[in-house]
C-alpha positions as CSV (number, residue, x, y, z in Angstrom):
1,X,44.3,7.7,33.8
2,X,43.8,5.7,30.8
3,X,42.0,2.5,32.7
4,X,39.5,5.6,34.3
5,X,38.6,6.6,30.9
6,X,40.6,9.4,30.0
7,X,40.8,9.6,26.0
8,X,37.2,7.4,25.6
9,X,33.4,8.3,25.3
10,X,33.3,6.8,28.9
11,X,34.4,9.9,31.2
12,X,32.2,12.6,28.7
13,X,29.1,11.2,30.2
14,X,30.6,12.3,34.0
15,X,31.0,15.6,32.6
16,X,27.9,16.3,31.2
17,X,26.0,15.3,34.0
18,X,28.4,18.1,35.9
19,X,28.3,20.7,33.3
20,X,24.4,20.0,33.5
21,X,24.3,20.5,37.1
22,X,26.3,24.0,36.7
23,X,23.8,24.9,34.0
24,X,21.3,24.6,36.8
25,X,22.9,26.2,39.6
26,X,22.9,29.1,37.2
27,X,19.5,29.2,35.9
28,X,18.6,29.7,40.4
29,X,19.9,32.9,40.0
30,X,16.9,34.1,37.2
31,X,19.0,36.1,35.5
32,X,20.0,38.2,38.9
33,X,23.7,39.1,39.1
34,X,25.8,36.2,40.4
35,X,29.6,35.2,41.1
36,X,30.2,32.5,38.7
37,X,33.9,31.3,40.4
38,X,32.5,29.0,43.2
39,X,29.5,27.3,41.2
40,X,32.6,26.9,38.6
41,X,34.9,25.4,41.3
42,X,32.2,22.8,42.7
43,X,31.3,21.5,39.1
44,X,35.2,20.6,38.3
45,X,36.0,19.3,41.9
46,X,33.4,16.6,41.7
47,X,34.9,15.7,38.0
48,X,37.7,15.1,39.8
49,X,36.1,13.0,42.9
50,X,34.5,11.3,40.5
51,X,37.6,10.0,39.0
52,X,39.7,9.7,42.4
53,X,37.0,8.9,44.6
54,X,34.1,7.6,42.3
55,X,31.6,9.6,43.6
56,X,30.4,13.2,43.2
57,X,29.8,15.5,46.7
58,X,26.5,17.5,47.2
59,X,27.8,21.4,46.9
60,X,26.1,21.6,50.4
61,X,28.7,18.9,51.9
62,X,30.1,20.7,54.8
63,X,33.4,18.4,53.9
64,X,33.8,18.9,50.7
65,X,33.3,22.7,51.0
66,X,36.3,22.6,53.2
67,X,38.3,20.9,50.9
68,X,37.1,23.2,48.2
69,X,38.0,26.2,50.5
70,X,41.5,24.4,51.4
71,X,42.7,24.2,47.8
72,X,41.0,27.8,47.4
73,X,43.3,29.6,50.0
74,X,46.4,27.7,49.5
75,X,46.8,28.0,45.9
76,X,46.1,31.8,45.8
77,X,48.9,32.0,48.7
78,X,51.4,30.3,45.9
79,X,53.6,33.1,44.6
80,X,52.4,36.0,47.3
81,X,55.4,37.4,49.6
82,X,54.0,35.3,52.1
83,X,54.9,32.2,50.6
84,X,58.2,33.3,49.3
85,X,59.6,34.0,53.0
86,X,58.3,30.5,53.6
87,X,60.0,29.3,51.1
88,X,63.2,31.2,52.1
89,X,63.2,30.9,55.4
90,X,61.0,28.3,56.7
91,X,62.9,27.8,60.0
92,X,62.0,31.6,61.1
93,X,58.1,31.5,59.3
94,X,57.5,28.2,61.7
95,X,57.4,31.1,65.0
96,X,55.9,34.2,63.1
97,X,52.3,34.0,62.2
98,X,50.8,34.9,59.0
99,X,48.7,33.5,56.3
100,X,51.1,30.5,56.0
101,X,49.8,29.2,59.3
102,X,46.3,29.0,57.1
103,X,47.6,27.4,54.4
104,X,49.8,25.0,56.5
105,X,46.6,24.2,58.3
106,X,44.3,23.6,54.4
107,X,46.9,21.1,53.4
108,X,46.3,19.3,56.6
109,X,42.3,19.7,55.9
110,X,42.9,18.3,52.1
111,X,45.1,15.4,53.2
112,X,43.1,14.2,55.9
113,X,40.5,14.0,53.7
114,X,41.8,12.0,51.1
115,X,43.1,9.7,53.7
116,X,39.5,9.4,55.0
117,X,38.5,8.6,51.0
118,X,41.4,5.6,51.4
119,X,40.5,4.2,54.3
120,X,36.8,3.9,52.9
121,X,37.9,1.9,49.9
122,X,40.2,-0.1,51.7
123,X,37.4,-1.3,53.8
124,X,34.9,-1.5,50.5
125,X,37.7,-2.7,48.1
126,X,36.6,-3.7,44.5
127,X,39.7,-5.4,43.7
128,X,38.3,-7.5,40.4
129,X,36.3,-3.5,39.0
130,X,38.0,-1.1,40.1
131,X,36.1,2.1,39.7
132,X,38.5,5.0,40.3
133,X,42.3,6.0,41.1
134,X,42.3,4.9,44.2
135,X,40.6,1.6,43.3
136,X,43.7,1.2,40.8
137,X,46.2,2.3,43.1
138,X,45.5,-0.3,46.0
139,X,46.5,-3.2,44.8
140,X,50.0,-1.7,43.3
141,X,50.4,-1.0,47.1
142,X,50.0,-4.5,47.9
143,X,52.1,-6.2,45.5
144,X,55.2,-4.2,46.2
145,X,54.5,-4.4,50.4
146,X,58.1,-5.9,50.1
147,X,59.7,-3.9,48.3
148,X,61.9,-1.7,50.6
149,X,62.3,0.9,47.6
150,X,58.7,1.1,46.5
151,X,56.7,4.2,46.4
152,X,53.9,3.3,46.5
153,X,52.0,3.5,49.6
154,X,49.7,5.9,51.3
155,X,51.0,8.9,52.2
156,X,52.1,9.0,48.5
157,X,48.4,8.5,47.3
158,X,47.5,11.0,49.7
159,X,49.7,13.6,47.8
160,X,49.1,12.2,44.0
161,X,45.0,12.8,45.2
162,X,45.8,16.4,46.4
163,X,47.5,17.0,43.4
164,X,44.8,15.9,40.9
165,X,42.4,18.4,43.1
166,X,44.9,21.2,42.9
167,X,46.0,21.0,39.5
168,X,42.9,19.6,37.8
169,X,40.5,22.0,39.2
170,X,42.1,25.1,39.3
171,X,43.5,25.6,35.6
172,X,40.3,24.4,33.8
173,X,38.2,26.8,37.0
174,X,40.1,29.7,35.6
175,X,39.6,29.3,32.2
176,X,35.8,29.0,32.3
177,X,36.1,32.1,34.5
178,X,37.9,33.8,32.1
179,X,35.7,32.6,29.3
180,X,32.9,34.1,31.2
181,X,34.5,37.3,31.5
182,X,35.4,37.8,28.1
183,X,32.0,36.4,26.4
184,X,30.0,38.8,28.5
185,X,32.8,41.7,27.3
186,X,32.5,40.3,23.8
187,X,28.5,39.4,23.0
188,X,29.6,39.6,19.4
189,X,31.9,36.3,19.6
190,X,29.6,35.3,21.9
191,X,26.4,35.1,19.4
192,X,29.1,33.7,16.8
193,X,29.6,30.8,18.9
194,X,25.9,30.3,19.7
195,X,25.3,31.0,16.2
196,X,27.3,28.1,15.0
197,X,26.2,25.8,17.6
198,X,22.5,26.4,16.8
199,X,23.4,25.8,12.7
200,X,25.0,22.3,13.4
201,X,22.6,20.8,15.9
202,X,19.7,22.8,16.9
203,X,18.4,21.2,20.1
204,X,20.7,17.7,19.7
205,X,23.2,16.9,22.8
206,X,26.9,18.0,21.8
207,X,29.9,15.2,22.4
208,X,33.1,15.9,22.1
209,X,34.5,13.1,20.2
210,X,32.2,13.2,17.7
211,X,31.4,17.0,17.6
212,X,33.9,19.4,18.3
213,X,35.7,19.3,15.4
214,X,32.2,20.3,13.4
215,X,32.1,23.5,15.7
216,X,35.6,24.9,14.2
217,X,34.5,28.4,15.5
218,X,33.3,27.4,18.6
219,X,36.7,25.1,19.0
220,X,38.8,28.4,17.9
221,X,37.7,30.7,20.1
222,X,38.5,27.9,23.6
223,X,41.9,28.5,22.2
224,X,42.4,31.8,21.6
225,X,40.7,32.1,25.3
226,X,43.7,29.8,26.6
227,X,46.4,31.9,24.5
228,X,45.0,35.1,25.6
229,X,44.9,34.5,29.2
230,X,46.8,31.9,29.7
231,X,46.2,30.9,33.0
232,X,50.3,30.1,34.5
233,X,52.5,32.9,35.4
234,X,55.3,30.2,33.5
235,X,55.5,27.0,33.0
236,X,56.1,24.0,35.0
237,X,59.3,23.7,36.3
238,X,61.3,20.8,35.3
239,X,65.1,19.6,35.8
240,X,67.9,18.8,33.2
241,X,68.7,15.1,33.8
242,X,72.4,15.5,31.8
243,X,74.1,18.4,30.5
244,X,72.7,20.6,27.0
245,X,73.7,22.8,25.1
246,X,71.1,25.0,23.1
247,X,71.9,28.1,21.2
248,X,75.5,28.7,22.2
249,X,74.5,27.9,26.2
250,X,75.7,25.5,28.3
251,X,73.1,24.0,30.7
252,X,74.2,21.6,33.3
253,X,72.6,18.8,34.5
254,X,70.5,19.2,37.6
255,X,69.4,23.1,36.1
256,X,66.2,23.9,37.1
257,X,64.5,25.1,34.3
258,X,61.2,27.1,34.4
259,X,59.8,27.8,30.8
260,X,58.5,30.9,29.6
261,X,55.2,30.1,27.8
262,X,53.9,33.9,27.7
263,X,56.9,34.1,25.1
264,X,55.5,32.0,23.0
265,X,51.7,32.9,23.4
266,X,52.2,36.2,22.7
267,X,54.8,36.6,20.4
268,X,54.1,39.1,18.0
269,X,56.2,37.3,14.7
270,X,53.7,34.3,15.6
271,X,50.3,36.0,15.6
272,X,48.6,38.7,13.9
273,X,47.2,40.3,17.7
274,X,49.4,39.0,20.0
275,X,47.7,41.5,22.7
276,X,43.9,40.9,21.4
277,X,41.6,38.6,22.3
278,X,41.4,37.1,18.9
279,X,39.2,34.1,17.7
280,X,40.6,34.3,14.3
281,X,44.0,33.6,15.1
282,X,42.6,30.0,15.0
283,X,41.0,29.7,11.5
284,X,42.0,30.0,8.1
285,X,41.0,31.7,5.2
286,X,37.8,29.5,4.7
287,X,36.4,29.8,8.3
288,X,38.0,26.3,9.0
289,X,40.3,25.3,12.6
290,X,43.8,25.8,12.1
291,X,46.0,24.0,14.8
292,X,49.0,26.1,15.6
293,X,52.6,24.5,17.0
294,X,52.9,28.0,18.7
295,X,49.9,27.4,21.0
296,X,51.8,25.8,23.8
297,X,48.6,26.2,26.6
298,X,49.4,22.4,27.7
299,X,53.2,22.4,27.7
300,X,55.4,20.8,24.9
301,X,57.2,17.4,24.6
302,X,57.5,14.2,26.9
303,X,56.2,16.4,29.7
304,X,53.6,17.8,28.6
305,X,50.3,18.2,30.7
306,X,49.0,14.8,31.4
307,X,45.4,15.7,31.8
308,X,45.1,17.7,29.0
309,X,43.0,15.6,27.1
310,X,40.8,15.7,30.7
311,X,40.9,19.5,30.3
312,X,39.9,19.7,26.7
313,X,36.8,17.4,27.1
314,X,35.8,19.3,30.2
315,X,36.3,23.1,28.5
316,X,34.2,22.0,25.6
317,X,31.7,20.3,27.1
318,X,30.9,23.0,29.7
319,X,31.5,26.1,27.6
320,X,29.1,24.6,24.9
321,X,26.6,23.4,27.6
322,X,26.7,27.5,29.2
323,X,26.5,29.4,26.3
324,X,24.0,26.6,24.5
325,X,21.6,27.9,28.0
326,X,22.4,31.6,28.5
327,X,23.8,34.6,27.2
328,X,25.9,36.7,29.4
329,X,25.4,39.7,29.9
330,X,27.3,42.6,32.2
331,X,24.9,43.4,35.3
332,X,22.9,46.5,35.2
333,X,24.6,50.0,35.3
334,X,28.2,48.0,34.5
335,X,29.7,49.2,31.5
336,X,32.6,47.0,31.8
337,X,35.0,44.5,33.5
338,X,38.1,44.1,34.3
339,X,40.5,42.3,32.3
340,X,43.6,42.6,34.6
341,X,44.7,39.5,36.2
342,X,45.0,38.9,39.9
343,X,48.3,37.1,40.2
344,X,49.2,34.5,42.1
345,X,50.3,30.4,40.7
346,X,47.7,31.3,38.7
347,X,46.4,34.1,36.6
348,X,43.0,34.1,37.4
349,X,40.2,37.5,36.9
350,X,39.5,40.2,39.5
351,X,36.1,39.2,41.0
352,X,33.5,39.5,39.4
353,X,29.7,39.3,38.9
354,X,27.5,38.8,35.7
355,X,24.1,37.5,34.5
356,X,23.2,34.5,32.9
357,X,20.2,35.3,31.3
358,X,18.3,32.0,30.1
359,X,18.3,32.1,26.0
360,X,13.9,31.2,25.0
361,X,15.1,28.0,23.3
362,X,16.4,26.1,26.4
């Protein structure tokens, strides 16, 4: 992830041009009421192509649209009944139909179209600049072709691809949805943060290296948006490798441990309004950012997220580019939105529709 960029000015660039290109898709809908989750979706799946595949897809790619559709379905089916009977009983669920046939059938979809990516780059290979993850991961492949105990070969970059899809896209999709929802439900904290933006650099492009920590408002309220609703029902699990004991419990080696994060985020001995959406829970007495070890959004310790530096560039860079371009606003005759979560591996909003109406200095 390092030798793609991750961590340097390199990758920002990508995202821009991505954020820019959802900044347009917006501005087509003239202010009309529109469904920001799939526009949202397309933007952060190409950020992701770009870094497995080294290309971006046109939204109107008939492939890609089924890949984006694959992930779509089978990550909303993680944590229904439906997948909890597979789970359980995956010898019966093999004869009985249901949505797991679908969702059996979108992992096919998504793997055989990373393989398809593979194959391409195996024919075009850039051994001496590689350009993206697969680029990288090719000639790993080929120096351990001995090896009996090696892992690396292609069905296993087939998964690692799927993965960056699943887990890179939907996390960062939800939180722009839900920072959406709650700018359009707050259009005081929203003109804060347009305020400040305006104040700082007036018409100059925004980077995030160099920038975000200028906008400490701005960079307070993505927080408090991740805190608030963050976007795992728990954490990731993870295994005990040898026995612990912590706090008078014994914990064997081999536990599967699955972290409560929502403990943390909303504990109300840690923040002032644990229930609240809450911008100031970020800043100190003089308006500046205040990092907090209780804001655990990414995971904690040698395990923790590894692309959450991807997911921080990509949260500023496209919340600052959308609310730079529009203010949103509920639709006509909508006095308000839900706030409820739909549950499922993620926490993601109800649907919903607002307006993006373009701000005169654009």
């Amino acid at each position: 992830m390092r030798k793609l960029g991750l961590g340097k000015k390199g990758i920002e660039h990508r995202i821009k041009e991505e954020a820019q290109q959802l900044v347009e898709t917006f501005a087509q809908a003239n202010g009309q009421p529109l469904d920001p989750s799939l526009p949202i979706t397309n933007s952060l799946c190409n950020v992701i192509s770009l870094l497995t595949f080294g290309q971006r897809f046109s939204p109107e790619d008939e492939d890609f649209q089924k890949l984006v559709k694959a992930f779509d379905f089978v990550l909303k089916l993680v944590g229904t009944f439906s997948h909890i009977l597979y789970e359980l009983f995956p010898w019966l669920m093999e004869h009985l139909t249901g949505p797991h046939k679908k969702a059996l059938s979108s992992v096919e979809i998504a793997s055989l179209f990373a393989k398809k990516e593979i194959e391409k780059h195996k024919e075009y290979q850039t051994l001496h600049d590689p350009q993206d993850f697969i680029d990288f991961y090719l000639p790993e492949m080929e120096k351990t072709t001995n090896d009996p105990n090696s892992t690396y070969n292609e069905e296993n970059l087939a998964h690692c691809i799927m993965e960056f899809f699943a887990t890179g896209t939907e996390t960062t999709a939800t939180t722009l949805q839900w920072a959406l929802l709650l700018m359009a439900t707050h259009p005081d904290i929203q003109e804060k943060v347009h305020k400040e933006m305006e104040d700082v650099f007036g018409s100059s492009c925004l980077t995030y290296y160099q920038d975000h920590k200028k906008l400490p408002y701005t960079k307070a309220v993505i927080h408090e948006i991740q805190r608030s609703n963050y976007v795992f029902l728990c954490g990731i699990p993870r295994q005990t490798e040898k026995d612990v004991n912590m706090q008078g419990f014994h914990i064997p080696k081999g536990t599967l441990i699955v972290p409560d994060l929502h403990s943390v985020l909303l504990d109300p001995e840690q923040w002032e309004t644990p229930e609240k959406f809450n911008p100031n829970h970020f800043l100190d007495m003089d308006g500046r950012f205040m990092a907090r070890e209780e804001f655990l959004a990414f995971g904690a310790g040698d395990r923790v997220c590894v692309g959450e530096q991807l997911a921080r560039v990509e949260l500023f860079i496209f919340f600052t580019s959308l609310l730079r371009a529009f203010t949103f606003q509920l639709p006509a005759g909508v006095k308000e939105l839900s706030l409820v979560p739909a549950l499922g591996i993620t926490t993601h909003p109800q649907p919903y529709k607002l307006c993006a109406i373009p701000r005169c200095s654009t």
